[in-house]
C-alpha positions in Angstrom: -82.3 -57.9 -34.7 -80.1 -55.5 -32.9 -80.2 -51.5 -32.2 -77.1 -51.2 -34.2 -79.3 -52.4 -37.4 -81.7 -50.3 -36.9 -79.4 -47.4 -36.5 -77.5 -48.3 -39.8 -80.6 -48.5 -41.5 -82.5 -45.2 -40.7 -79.2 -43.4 -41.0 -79.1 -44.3 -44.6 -82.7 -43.6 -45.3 -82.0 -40.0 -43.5 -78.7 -39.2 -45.4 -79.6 -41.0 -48.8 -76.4 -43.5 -49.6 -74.7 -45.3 -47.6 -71.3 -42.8 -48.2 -73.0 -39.9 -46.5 -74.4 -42.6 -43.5 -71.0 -44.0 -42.7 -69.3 -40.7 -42.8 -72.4 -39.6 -40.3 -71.6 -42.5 -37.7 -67.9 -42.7 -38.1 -68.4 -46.2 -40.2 -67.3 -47.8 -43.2 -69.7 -48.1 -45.9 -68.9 -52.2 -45.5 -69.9 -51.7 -42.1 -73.4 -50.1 -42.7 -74.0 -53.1 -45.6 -73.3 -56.3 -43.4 -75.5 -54.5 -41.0 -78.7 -53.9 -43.1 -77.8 -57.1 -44.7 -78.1 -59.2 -41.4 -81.1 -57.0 -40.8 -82.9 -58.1 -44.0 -81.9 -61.7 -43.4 -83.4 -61.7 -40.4 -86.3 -60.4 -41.0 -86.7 -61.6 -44.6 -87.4 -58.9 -46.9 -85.6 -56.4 -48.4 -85.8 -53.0 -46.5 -84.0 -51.0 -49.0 -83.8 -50.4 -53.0 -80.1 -51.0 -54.1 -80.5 -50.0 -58.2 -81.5 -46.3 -57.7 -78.6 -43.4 -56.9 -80.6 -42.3 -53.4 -81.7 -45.3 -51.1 -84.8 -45.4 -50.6 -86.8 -47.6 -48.2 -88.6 -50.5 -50.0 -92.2 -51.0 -49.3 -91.0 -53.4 -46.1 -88.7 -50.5 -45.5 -91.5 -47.8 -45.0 -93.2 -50.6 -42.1 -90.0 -50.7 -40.5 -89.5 -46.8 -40.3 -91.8 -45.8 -37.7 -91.1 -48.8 -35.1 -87.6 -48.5 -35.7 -87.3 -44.7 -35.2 -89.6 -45.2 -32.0 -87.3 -47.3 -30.8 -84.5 -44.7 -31.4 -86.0 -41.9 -29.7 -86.8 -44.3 -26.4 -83.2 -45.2 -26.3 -82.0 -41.8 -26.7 -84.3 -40.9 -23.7 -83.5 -43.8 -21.5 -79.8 -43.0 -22.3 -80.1 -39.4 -21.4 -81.7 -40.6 -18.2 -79.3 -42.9 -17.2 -76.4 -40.8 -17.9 -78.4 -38.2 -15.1 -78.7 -40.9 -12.5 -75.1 -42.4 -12.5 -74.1 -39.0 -12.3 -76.0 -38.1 -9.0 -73.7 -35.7 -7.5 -75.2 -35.5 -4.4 -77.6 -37.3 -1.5 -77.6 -40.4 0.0 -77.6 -44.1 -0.3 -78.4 -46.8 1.9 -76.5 -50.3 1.4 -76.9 -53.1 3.3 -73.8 -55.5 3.1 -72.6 -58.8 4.4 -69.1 -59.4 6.3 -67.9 -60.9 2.9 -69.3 -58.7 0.3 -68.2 -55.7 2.1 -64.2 -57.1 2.1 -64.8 -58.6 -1.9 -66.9 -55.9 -3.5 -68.5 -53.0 -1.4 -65.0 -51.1 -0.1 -63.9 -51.0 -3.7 -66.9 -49.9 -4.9 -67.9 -46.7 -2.1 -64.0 -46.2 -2.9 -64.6 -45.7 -6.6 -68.0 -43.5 -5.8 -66.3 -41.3 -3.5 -63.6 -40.7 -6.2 -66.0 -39.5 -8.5 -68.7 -37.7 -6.8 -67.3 -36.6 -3.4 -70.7 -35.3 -2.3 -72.3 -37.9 -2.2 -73.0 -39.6 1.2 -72.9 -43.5 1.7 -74.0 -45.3 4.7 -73.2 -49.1 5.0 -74.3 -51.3 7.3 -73.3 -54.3 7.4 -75.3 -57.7 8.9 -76.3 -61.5 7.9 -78.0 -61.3 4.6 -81.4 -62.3 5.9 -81.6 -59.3 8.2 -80.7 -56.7 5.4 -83.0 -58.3 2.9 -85.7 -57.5 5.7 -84.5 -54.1 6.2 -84.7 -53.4 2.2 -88.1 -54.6 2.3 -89.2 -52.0 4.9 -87.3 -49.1 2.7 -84.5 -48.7 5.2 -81.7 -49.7 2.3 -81.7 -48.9 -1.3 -79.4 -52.1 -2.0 -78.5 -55.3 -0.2 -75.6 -56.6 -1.7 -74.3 -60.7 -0.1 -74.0 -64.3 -0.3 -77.0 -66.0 -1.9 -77.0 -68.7 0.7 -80.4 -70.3 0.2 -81.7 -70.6 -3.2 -85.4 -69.2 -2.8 -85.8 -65.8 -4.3 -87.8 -64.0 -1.1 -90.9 -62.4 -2.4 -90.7 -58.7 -3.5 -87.2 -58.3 -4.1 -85.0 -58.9 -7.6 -81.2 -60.2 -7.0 -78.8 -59.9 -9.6 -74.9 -62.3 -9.4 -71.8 -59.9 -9.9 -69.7 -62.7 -9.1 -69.4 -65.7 -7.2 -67.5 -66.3 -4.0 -66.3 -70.3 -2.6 -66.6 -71.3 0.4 -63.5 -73.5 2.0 -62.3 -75.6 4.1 -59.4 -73.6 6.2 -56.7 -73.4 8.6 -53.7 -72.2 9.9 -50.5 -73.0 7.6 -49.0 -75.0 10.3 -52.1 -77.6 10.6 -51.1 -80.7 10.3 -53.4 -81.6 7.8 -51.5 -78.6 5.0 -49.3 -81.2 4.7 -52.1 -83.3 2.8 -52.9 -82.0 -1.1 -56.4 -83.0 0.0 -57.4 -84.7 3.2 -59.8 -87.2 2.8 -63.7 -86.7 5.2 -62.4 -89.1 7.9 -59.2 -87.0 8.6 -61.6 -83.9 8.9 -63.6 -85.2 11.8 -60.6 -85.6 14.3 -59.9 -81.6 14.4 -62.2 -79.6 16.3 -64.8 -77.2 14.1 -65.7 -73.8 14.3 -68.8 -72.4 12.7 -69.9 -69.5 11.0 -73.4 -67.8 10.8 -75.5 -68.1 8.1 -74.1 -71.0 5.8 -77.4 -72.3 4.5 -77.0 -74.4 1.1 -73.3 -74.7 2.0 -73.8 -76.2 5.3 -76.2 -78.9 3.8 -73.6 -79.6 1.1 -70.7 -79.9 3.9 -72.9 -82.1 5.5 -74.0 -84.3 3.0 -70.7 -84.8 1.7 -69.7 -86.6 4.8 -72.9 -88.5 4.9 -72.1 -89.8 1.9 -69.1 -91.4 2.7 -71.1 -92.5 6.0 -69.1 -90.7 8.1 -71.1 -88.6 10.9 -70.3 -84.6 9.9 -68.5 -82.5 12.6 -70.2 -81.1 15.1 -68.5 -77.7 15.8 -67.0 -76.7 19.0 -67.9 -73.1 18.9 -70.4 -71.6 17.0 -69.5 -67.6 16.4 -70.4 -64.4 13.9 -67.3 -62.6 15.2 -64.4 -63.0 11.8 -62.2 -61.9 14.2 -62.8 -64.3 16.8 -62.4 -67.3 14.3 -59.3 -65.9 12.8 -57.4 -65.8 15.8 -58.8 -69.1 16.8 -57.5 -70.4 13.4 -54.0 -68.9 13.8 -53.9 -70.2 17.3 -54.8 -73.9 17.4 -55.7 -77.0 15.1 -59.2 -76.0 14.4 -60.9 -75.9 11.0 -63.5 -73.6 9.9 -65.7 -73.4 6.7 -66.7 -70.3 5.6 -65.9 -67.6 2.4 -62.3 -67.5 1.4 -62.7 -63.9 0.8 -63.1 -63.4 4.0 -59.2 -63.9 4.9 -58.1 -63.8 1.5 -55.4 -61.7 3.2 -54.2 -64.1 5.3 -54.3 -66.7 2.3 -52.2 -64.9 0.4 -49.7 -63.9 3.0 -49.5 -67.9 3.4 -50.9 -67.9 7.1 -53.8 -69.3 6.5 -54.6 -72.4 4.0 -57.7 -73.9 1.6 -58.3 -77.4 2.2 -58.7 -80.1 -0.2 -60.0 -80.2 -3.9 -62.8 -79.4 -5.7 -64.7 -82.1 -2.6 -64.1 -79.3 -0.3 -65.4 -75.9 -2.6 -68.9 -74.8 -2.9 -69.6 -71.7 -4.8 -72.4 -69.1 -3.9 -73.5 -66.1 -5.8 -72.7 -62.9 -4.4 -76.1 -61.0 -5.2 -77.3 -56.9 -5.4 -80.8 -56.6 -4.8 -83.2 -54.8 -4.7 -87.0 -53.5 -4.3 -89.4 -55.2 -7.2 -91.5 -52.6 -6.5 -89.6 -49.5 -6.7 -85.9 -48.2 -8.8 -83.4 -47.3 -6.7 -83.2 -43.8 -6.6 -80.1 -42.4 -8.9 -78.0 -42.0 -5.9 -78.2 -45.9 -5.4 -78.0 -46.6 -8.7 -74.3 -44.7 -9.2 -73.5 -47.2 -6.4 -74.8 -50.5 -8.6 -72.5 -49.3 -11.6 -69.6 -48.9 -9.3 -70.2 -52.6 -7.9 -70.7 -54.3 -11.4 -67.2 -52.3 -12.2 -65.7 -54.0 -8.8 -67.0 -57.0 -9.5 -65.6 -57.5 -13.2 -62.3 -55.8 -11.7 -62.6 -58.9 -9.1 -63.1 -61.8 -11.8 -60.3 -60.2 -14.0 -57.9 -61.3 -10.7 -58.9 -64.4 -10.2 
């Protein structure tokens, strides 16, 4: 059953015919029949009487009226609603963001917001995702938007994927092992590693991968939370670094940095939004979440 059907169907009980209806919603008459036919099937009665000049609700018809305009008015409210809240032209939000959903989805989002509704403030602080999820818990942020790197749900808060990021080998453009279309595990362990923060599931993948093969995983050399820090490292010497390829997607594309490897050397994490379960982000917040579900379809459409 969808709303549409419904909508088809009162419409022709409140202007008579189907002629009238469609003019009334800007649809064919074709249009309004598939519709109420697809309704009927599903449910499996006939809702309306087709001999007679005005149509009139059957006897299934007159049990479907009342739910079906409920249903109608609730959706007009929550409509009227929403359109007030992603219009909030003024006050404050509160987003919590990590390194790599800030550069991905965040920028392009406050961007969009700030466009639109120039009064309205935005404070973003940015942090490893376990920190801001604690933060949001206490009320300090509205929304907490990063990498879902473990895969338990913490207790009181609802996440939501707008897209997924991968996580990759990489290194300068000069490495010696760019010159490989993908380096097997043994090659990896004679470069020295540098470490991220934060890798949870990814870090037990990496590792197992080389286990696998029996192959003792690299132990890193240097273990940092500073992005800039590893990316001069990684345009300076031979080292090799795992972490979020949107993170220097810049430096990809401008060719001086380089993605290891295959599909044995990618691990995709959701990028997340969450929130309170307890409480709706107020409307200010939730102007941001339509901006970030617009950058994150923008994001997919380039890939």
């Amino acid at each position: 059953m969808q709303l549409q059907q419904l909508r088809y169907f009162l419409a022709v009980v409140e202007y008579g015919g189907f002629s009238r209806a469609a003019e009334a919603l800007g649809r064919t008459q074709q249009a309004l029949s598939k519709g109420i036919q697809a309704l009927e099937d599903t449910l499996g009665v006939r809702l309306l009487e087709r001999g007679s000049r005005v149509a009139r609700p059957t006897v299934f018809g007159q049990l479907l009226l009342e739910p079906a305009r409920a249903i109608d008015h609730e959706l007009s409210v929550f409509r009227s609603r929403l359109a007030e809240a992603l219009e909030a032209a003024s006050g404050r939000v509160h987003v919590g963001a990590s390194p790599t959903a800030a550069a991905l989805l965040v920028a392009d989002a406050v961007t969009a917001v700030r466009r639109r509704l120039p009064a309205l403030r935005i404070e973003v602080v940015t942090g490893l995702q376990h920190q801001l999820l604690s933060r949001l818990l206490q009320g300090e942020l509205d929304l907490c938007v990063g990498v879902d790197t473990r895969d338990a749900e913490p207790q009181g808060v609802i996440r939501e994927v707008l897209v997924h990021e991968h996580y990759r080998v990489i290194a300068a453009a000069d490495h010696p092992l760019a010159r490989e279309p993908a380096p097997d595990h043994m090659a990896l362990t004679t470069w020295p590693w540098l470490r991220g923060s934060n890798l949870g599931v990814v870090e037990e993948l990496f590792r197992e991968g080389f286990e696998k093969r029996g192959l003792v995983p690299p132990e890193p050399v240097l273990e940092t939370d500073s992005l800039e820090l590893v990316r001069t490292l990684l345009a300076s010497d031979h080292y090799l670094c795992l972490m979020p390829q949107g993170l220097v997607r810049p430096e990809l594309e401008h060719g001086q940095l380089i993605a290891l490897g295959g599909s044995d050397l990618s691990w995709a994490r959701p990028i997340s939004m969450a929130y309170r379960a307890d409480a709706s982000p107020p409307p200010p917040a939730l102007t941001l979440a339509r901006a970030l579900h617009e950058a994150a379809d923008a994001l997919r459409d380039r890939r």
